[in-house]
C-alpha positions in Angstrom: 40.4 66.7 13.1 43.7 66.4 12.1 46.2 69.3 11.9 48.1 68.1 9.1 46.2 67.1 5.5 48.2 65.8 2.6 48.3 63.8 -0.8 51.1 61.9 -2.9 51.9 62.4 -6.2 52.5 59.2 -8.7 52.7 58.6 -11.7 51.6 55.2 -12.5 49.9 52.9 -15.1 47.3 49.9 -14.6 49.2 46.7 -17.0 46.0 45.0 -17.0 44.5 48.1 -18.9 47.6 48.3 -20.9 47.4 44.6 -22.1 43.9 45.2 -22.7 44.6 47.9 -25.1 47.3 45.9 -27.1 44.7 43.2 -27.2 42.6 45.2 -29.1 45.0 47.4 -31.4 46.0 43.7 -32.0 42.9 42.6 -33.0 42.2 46.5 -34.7 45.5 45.3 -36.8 44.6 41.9 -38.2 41.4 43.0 -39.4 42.2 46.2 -41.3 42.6 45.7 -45.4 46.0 47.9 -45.5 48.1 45.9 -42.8 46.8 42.5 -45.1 49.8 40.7 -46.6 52.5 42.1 -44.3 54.7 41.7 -41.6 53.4 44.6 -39.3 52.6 43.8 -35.6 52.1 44.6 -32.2 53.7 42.8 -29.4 54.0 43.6 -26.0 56.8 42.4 -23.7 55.7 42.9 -19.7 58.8 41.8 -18.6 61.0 44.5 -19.5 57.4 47.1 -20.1 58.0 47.6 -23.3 55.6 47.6 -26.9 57.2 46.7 -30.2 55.7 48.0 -33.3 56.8 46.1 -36.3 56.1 47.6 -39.9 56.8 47.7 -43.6 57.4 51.5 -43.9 57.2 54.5 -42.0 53.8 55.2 -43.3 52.5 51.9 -41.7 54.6 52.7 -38.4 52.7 55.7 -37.5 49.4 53.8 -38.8 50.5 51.3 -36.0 51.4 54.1 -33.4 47.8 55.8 -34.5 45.9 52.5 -33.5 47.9 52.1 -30.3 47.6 55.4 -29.2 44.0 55.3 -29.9 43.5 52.0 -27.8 45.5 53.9 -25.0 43.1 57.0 -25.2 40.0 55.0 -25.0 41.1 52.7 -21.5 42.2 56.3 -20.2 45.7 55.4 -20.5 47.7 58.5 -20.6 50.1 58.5 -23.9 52.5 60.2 -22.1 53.3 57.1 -20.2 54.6 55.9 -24.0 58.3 56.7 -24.4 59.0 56.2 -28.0 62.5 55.0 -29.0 64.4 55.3 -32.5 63.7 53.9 -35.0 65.1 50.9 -36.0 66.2 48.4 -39.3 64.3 45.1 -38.6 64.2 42.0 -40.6 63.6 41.6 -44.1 63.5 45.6 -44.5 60.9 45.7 -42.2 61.5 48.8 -39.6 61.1 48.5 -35.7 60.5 50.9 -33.3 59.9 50.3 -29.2 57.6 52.1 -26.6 58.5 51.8 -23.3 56.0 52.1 -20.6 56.7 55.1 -18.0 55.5 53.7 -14.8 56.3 55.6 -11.2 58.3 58.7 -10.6 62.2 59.0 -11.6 63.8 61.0 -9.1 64.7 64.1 -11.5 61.3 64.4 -12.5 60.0 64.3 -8.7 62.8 67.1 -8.2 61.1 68.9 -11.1 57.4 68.8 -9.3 58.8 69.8 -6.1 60.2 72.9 -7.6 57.4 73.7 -9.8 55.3 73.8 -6.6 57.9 75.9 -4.3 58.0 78.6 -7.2 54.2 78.6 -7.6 54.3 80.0 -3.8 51.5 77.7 -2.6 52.0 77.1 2.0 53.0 73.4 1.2 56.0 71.5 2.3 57.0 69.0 -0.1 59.2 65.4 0.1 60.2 63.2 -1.9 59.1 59.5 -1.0 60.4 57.1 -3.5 58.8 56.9 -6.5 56.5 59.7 -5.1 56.2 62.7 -4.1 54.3 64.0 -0.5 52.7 67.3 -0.2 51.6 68.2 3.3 49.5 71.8 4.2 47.8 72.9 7.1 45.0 73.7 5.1 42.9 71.7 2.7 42.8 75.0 0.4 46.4 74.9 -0.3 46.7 71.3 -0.9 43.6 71.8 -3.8 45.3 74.9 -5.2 48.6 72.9 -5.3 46.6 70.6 -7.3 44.9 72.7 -9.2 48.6 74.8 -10.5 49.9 71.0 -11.6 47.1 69.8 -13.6 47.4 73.4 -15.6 51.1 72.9 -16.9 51.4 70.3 -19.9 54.1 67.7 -17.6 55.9 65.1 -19.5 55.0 62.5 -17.2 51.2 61.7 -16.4 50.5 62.4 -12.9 48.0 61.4 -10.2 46.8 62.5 -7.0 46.8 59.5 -4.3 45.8 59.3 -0.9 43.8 62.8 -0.5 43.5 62.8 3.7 
């Protein structure tokens, strides 16, 4: 047995699922009877991982926003991985507004986890790999209850537990 057990925390998101949702809120969109007649849409760029909702009026924006949101939900696609711009004057008076997609681990928010975990008082060492973040224990029980205290707090990012050995 080994002496040393450990897991990485991410925070990533699957595109494939992602296009798959804006497939369907796309398809959710041309069939409902209040978008009919206008100009509102949903278009995803992968290049720069980004969603653009186009709508009449700010009504119809968080109808759009409520659809996407929705899709996300039911491929298990966190919403927190959806960072919401302003919003923003479009063509013909139409108003714009861009989600970009939160994928990996900016190295503020890794700092963040590695504190929360050193003031829970949990035997762990932490590192910071990247666009991850290592925690290492002796003991499996540690590395569970280290677990266990970040799922609890409400983080701004979604995170997962990789690599469990």
């Amino acid at each position: 047995m080994a002496d040393k057990f450990s897991f990485d925390i991410v925070s990533e998101v699957d595109f494939m699922e992602v296009e798959n949702a804006v497939n369907q809120a796309q398809k959710e969109l041309a069939s409902r009877f209040d978008f009919k007649g206008g100009k509102s849409s949903i278009e995803l760029n992968k290049g720069e991982k980004k969603i653009i909702l186009v709508a009449d009026d700010d009504y119809k924006l968080k109808s759009l926003k409520d659809i996407l949101e929705g899709r996300f939900a039911k491929r298990s696609i966190s919403i927190k991985s959806l960072d919401y711009k302003s919003v923003e004057k479009a063509f013909e008076g139409n108003i714009r507004q861009t989600a970009e997609i939160i994928s990996g681990l900016p190295s503020d928010k890794a700092k963040e986890i590695v504190k929360i975990i050193k003031d829970s008082k949990i035997k762990v060492q932490t590192q910071i790999d990247g666009a991850k973040v290592k925690v290492i224990s002796a003991k499996k029980d540690d590395l569970q209850a280290a677990i266990a205290h970040l799922k609890q707090i409400s983080f701004s990012l979604p995170l997962q537990f990789v690599n469990y050995r």
